[in-house]
C-alpha positions as CSV (number, residue, x, y, z in Angstrom):
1,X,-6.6,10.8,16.9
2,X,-7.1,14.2,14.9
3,X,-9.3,14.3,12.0
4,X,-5.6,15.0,10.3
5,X,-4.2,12.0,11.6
6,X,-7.0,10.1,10.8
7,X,-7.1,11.6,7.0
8,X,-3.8,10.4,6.7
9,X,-3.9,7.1,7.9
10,X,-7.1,6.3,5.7
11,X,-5.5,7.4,2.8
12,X,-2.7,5.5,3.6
13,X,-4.6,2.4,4.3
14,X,-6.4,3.1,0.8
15,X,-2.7,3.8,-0.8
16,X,-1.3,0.7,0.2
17,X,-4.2,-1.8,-0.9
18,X,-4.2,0.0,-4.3
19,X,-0.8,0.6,-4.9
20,X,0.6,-3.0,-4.0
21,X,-0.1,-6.2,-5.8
22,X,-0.6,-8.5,-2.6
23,X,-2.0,-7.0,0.9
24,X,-3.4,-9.1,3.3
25,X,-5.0,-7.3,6.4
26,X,-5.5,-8.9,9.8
27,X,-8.5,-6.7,11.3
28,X,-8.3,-7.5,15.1
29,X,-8.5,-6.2,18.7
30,X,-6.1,-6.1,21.5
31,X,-8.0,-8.4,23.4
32,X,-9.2,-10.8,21.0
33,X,-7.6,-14.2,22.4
34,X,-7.9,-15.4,18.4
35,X,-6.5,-12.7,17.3
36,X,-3.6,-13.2,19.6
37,X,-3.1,-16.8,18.6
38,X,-2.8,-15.5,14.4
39,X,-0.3,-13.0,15.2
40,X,2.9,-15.3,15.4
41,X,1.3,-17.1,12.3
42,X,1.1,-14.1,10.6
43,X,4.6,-13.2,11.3
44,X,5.9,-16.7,10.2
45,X,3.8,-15.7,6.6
46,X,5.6,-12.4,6.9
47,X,9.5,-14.1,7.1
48,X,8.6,-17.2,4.4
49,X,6.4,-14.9,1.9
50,X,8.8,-11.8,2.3
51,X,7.9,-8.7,-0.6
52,X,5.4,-11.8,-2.3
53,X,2.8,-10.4,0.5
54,X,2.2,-7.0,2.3
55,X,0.7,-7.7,5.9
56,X,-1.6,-5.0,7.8
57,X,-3.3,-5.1,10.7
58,X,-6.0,-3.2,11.6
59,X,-7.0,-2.7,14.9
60,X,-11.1,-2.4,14.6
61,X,-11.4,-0.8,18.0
62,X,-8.9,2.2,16.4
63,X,-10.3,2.2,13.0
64,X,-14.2,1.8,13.0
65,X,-14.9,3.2,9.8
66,X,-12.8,0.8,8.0
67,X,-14.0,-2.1,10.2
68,X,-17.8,-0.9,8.8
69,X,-16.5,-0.2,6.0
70,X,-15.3,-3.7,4.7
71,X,-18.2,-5.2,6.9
72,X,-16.4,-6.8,9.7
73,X,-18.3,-8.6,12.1
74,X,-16.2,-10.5,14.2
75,X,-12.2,-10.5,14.6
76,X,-9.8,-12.0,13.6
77,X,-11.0,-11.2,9.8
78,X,-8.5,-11.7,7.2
79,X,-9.5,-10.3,3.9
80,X,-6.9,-10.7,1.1
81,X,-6.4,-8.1,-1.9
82,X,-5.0,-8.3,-5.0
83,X,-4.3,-5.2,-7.0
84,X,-7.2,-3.0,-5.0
85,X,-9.8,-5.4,-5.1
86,X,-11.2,-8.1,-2.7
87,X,-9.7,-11.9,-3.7
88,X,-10.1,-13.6,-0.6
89,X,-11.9,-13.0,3.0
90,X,-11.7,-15.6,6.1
91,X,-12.8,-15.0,9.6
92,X,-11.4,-16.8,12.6
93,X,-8.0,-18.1,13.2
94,X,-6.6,-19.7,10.1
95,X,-3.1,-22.0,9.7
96,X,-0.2,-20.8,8.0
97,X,-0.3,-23.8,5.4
98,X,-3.7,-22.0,4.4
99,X,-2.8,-18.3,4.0
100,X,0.3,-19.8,1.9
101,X,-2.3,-21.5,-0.1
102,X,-4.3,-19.0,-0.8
103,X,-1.3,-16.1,-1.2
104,X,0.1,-19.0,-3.8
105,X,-3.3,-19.0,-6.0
106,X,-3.1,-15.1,-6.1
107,X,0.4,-14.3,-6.6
């Protein structure tokens, strides 16, 4: 990736999590077998939660300044913003009853 490129999906990144009320961002890896197992979860959230919640993902292995950058250690890593700011952050694999839960306090 270009330093252009790259510019523009960091702002973009930065854009999104300021600009929307709601973001929730997966940061994973391709082969993350966790990470795997969240993805159709994450997409069920995505069809029941609709505009309520915007979903990123992140791949770490792609993006290692935001990884370091929001201090993730370990993927799957879920952090949760609400209106730019940090509201929620879970690490591991985590059931679709809970992200509704936790979307539901925040919304």
């Amino acid at each position: 990736m270009n330093s252009q490129m790259a510019t523009s999906v960091k702002r973009l990144f930065h854009e999104i999590i300021q600009e929307e009320p709601l973001v929730l961002v997966d940061f994973y890896t391709d082969w993350c077998e966790p990470c795997k197992m969240l993805k159709p979860i994450l997409e069920q959230l995505h069809e029941q939660e609709g505009d309520q919640v915007r979903i990123l993902k992140v791949d770490v292995d792609k993006n290692r300044k935001a990884a370091e950058a929001y201090q993730i250690r370990g993927v799957p890593t879920l952090i949760l913003f609400k209106d730019g700011k940090i509201a929620w952050t879970q690490s591991g694999v985590v059931p679709l009853a809970t992200l509704r839960q936790v979307i539901g306090r925040f919304k």
